[in-house]
C-alpha positions as CSV (number, residue, x, y, z in Angstrom):
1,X,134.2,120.3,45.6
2,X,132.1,119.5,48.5
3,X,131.5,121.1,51.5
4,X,131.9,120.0,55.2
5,X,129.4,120.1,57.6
6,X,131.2,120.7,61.2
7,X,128.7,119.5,64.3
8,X,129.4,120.4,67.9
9,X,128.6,118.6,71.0
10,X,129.9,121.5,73.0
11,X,127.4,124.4,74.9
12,X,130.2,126.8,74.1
13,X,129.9,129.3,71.5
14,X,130.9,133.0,72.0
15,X,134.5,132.5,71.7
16,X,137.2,129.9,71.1
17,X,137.6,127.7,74.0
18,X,140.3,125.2,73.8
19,X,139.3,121.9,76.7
20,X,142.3,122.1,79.7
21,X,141.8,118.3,78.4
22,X,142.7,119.0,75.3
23,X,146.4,121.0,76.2
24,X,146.6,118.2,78.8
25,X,146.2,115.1,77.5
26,X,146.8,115.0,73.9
27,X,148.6,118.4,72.4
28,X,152.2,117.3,73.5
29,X,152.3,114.5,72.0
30,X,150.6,115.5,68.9
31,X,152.2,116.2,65.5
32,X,152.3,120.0,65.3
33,X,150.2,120.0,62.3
34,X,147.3,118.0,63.3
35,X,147.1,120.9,66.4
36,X,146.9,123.1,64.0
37,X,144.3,121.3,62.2
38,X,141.8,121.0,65.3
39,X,142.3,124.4,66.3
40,X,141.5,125.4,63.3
41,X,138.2,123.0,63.3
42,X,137.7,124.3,67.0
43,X,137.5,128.1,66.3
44,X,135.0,127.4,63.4
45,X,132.9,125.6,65.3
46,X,130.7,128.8,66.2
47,X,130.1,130.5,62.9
48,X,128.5,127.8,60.8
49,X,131.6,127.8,58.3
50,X,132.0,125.9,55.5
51,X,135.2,124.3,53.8
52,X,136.2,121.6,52.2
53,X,139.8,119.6,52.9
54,X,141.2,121.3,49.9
55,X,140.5,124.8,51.3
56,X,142.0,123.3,54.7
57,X,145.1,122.2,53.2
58,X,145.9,125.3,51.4
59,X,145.6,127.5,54.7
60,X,147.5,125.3,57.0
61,X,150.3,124.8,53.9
62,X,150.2,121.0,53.9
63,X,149.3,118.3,51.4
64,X,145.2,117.2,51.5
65,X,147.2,113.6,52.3
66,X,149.0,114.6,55.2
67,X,145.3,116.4,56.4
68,X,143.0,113.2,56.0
69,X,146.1,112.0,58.7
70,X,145.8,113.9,61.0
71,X,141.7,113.8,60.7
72,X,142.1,109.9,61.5
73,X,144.6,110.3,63.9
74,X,142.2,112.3,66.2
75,X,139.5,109.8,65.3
76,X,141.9,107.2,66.8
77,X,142.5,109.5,70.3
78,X,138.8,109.8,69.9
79,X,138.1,113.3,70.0
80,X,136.8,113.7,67.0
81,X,134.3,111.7,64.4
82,X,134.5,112.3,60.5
83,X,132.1,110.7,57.9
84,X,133.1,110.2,53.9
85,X,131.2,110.1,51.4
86,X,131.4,107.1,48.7
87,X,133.9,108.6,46.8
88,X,136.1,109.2,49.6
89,X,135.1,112.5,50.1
90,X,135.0,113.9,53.9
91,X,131.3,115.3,54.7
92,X,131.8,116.1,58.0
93,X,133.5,116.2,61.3
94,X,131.9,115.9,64.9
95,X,134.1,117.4,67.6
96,X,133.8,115.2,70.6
97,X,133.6,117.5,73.7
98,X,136.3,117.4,76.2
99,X,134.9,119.5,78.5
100,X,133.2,117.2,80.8
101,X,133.0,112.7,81.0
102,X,135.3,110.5,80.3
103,X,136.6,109.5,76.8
104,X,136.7,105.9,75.7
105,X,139.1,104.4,74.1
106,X,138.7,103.4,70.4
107,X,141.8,101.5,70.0
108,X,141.7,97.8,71.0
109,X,144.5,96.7,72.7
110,X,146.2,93.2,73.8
111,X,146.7,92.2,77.0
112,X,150.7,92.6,76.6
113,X,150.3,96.3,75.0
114,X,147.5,97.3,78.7
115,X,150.8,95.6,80.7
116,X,153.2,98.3,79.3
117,X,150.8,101.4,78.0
118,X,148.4,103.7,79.5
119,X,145.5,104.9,77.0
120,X,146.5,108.7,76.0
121,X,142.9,109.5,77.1
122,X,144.2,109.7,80.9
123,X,142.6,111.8,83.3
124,X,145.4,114.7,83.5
125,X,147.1,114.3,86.5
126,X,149.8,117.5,86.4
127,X,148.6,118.9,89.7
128,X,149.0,115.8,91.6
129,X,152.2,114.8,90.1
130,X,151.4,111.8,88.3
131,X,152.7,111.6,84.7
132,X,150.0,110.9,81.7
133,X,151.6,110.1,79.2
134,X,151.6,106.2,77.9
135,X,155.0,106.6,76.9
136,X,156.1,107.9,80.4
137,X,154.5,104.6,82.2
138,X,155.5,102.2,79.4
139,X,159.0,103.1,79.5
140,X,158.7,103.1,83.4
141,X,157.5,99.6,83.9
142,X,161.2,98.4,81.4
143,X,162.8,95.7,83.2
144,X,166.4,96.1,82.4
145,X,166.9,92.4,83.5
146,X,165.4,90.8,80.5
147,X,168.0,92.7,78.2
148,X,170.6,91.1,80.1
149,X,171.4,88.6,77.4
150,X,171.1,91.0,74.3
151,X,174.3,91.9,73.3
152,X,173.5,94.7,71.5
153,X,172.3,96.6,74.4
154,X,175.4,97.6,75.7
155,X,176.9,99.3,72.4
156,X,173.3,100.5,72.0
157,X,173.8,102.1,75.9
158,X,177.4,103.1,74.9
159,X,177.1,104.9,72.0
160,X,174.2,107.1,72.9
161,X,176.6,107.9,76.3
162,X,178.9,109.4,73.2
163,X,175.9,111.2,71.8
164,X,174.8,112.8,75.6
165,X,178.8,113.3,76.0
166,X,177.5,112.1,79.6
167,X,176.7,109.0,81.0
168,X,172.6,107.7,80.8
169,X,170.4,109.2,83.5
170,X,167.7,106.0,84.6
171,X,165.4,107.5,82.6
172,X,167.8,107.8,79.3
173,X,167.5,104.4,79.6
174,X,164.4,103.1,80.1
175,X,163.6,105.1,77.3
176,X,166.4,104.0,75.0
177,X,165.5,100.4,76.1
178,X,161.8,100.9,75.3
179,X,162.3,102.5,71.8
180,X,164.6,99.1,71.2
181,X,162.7,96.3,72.8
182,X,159.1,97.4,72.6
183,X,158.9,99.3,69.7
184,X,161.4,97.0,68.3
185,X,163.4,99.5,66.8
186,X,167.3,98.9,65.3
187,X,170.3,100.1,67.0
188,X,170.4,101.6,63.5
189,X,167.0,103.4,63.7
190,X,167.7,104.1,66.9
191,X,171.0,106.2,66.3
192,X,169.4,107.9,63.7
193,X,166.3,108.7,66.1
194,X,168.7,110.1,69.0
195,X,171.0,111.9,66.4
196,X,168.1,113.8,64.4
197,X,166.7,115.1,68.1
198,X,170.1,115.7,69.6
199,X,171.0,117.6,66.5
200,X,167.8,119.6,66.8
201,X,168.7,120.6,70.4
202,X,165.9,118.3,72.0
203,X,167.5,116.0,74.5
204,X,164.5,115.3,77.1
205,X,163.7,111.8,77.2
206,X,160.3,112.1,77.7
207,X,160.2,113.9,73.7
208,X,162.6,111.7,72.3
209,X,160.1,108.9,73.3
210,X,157.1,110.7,71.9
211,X,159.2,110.9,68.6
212,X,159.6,107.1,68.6
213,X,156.2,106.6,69.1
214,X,154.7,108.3,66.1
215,X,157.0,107.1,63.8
216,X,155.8,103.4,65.5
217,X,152.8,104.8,64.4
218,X,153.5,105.6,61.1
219,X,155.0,102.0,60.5
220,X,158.8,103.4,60.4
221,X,161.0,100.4,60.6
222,X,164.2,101.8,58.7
223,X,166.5,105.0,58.7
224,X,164.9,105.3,55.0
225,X,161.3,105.6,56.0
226,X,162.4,107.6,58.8
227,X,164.0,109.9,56.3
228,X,161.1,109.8,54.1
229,X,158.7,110.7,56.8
230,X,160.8,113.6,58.0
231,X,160.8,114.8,54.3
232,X,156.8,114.7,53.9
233,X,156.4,117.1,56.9
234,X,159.3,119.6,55.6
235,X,158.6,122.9,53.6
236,X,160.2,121.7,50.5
237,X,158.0,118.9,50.3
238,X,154.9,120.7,50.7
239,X,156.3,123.3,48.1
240,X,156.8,120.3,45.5
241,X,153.3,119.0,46.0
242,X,151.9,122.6,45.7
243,X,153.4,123.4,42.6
244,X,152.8,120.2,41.0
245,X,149.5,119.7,42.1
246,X,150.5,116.4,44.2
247,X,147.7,115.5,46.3
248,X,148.9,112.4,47.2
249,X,152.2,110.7,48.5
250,X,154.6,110.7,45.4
251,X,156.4,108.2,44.3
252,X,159.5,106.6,45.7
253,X,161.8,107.9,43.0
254,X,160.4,111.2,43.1
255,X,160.6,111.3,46.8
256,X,164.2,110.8,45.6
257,X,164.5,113.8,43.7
258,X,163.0,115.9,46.9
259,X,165.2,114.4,49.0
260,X,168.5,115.0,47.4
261,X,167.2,119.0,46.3
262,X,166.5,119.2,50.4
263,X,168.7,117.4,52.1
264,X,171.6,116.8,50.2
265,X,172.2,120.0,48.3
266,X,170.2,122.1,51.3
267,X,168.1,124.3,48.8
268,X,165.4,126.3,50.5
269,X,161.9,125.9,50.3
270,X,161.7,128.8,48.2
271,X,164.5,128.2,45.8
272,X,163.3,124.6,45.2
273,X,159.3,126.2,44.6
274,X,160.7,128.5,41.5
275,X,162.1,126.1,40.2
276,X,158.9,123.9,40.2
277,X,157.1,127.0,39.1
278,X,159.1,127.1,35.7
279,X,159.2,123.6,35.6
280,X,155.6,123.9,35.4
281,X,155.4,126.5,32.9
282,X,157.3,124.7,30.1
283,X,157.3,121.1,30.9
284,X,155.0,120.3,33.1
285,X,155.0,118.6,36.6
286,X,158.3,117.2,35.5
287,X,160.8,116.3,37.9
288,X,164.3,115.4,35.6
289,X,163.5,118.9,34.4
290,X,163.5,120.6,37.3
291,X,166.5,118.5,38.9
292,X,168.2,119.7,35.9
293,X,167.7,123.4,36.9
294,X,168.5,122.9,40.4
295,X,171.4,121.0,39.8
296,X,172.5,124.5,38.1
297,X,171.3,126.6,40.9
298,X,173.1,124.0,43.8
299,X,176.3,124.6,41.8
300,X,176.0,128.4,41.3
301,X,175.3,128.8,45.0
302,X,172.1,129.7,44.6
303,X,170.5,130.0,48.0
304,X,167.5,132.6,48.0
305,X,165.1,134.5,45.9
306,X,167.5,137.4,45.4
307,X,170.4,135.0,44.6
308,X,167.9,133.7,41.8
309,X,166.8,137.2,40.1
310,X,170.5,138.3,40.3
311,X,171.3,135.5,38.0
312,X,168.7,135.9,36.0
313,X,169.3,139.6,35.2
314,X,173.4,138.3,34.2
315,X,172.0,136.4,32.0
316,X,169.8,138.7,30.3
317,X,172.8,141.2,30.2
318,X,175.1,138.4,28.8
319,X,172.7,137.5,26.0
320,X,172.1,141.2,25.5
321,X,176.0,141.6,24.1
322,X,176.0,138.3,22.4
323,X,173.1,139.6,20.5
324,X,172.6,143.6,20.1
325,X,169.4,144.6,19.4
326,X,169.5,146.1,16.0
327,X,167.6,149.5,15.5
328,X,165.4,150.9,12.8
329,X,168.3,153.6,12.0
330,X,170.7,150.5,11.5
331,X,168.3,148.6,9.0
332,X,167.4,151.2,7.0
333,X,171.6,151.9,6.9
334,X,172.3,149.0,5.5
335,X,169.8,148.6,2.8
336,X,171.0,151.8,1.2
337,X,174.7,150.7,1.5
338,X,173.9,147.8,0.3
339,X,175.0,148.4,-3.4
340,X,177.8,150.7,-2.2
341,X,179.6,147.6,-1.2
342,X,180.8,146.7,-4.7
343,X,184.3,147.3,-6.1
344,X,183.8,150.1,-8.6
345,X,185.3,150.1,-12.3
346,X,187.7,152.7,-13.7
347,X,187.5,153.5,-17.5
348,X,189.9,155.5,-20.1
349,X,188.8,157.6,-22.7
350,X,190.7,154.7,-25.4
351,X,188.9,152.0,-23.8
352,X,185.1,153.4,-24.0
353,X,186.0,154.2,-27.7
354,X,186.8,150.9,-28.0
355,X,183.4,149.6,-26.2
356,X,181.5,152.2,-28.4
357,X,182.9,151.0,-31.6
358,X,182.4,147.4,-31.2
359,X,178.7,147.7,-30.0
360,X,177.6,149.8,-33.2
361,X,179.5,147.1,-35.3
362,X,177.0,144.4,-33.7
């Protein structure tokens, strides 16, 4: 397993300084994992540790996949460098510093995307007012005009009215209209999109666009990949991979199998790792055989750890009485009645004469 070498460019190093720039500029829109990940890289950055992504992964509770993401999605904002090896192997990571300059950009963009985006590596402008955030300006500069022959703009407006239970603020709009028309997401997708974060209890505008954007990112173009990304960064999923030593993505009919365990029968992370973990220990990374276990579980109600050694202990108590264990006293009871079993014979004085007499004739 190899070892990463972290470099610094930062003068800081008696304690764990996290860049203004940093909270700023490009933690809120982040994936709550990949903070996670360069904090983590940040607070090693004075004691000379080494790791590897494996030893990452298993701290932070996430798949070594879903790591090497969020590793080239700071690359992209450009606040961090990582080399690889030959065999794809991550060597080590250079933690740009944020503390003073300017970043560049390493994402080339079109003349169109400069017109409606602003690059996430801002100068943070919270004191003065100014918003920035790319989404904020790109949904900002919407021209509500150019949807005016779209007919699926006003059910798209309408039905997300239904979903506020209020009508569209100016910026509900824009934002719904640049989740549609630039991202060039479905009414469908889009529904989904407001329904998961409403659900949730999120209803700002500004996060409902920051949503949209990653899963842009990610290359979501359907409610399925939607739901498939959502299911990758849930605790069942993790659980799965853990236990079945997944490093990668699985595949799409296994992702199946997750799905319907988490979502449609609503089994807990924990509930859905034992039954991995005993899949594991008679069959394997076998997921048929686990289904079929918490298929059983689902319909029992099973719904925690206790729930799950409560059954098993009616079990053992039901297959006690079908079986009785037999003891040594019992055994040894019925070898010696063994023979006492048999009907015995009753015979009269006349009939042993009888016996006697024709055994001395022979």
């Amino acid at each position: 397993m190899c070892t990463i070498g972290l470099i610094s460019k930062s003068k800081q190093d008696a304690v764990t300084a996290i860049p203004n720039r940093f909270i700023d500029d490009f933690m809120v829109d982040a994936n709550g994992t990949y903070v996670k990940v360069y904090l983590y890289l940040l607070r090693h950055l004075t004691d000379r540790t080494e790791f590897s992504v494996p030893q990452i992964a298993e701290l932070l509770d996430c798949t070594e996949n879903f790591l090497l993401k969020a590793l080239h999605y700071w690359s992209k904002q450009g606040i961090l460098e990582f080399s690889v090896s030959g065999n794809g192997t991550v060597e080590s990571i250079n933690l740009v510093d944020l503390t003073d300059g300017v970043l560049e950009s390493k994402q080339e963009s079109s003349e169109d995307e400069a017109a409606t985006q602003v690059p996430a590596r801002a100068k943070s402008s919270a004191r003065s007012g100014q918003s920035s955030s790319k989404f904020s300006s790109a949904a900002a500069a919407i021209d509500i005009d150019t949807f005016a022959e779209d007919t699926n703009v006003p059910f798209l407006l309408s039905t997300l009215e239904q979903y506020f239970k209020r009508p569209l603020s100016r910026e509900d709009t824009d934002t719904a209209l640049y989740i549609y028309g630039r991202l060039g997401f479905s009414c469908e997708l889009v529904f989904f999109l407001y329904e998961r974060c409403i659900m949730g209890g999120k209803t700002s505008a500004r996060y409902i666009g920051r949503v949209a954007e990653s899963w842009s990112e990610a290359g979501v173009s359907t409610v399925e990949e939607a739901e498939n990304l959502l299911l990758t960064e849930s605790d069942a999923f993790r659980a799965v991979c853990r236990e079945f030593g997944i490093d990668g993505t699985p595949g799409a009919s296994q992702i199946r199998y997750i799905r319907t365990w988490a979502r449609e029968w609503h089994l807990p992370a924990e509930v859905i790792r034992e039954a991995c973990a005993r899949t594991m220990t008679r069959k394997g990374p076998n997921f048929p055989y686990a289904n079929t276990i918490l298929k059983e579980w689902h319909e029992a109600d099973v719904k925690s750890s206790e729930d799950i050694a409560k059954r098993d202990e009616d079990h053992r108590q039901a297959e006690a009485k079908k079986h009785p264990a037999v003891t040594r006293d019992d055994r040894k009871k019925s070898r010696t009645d063994r023979f006492g079993d048999f009907t015995q014979r009753e015979y009269s004085a006349e009939t042993l004469a009888e016996i006697e007499k024709k055994m001395r004739q022979r």
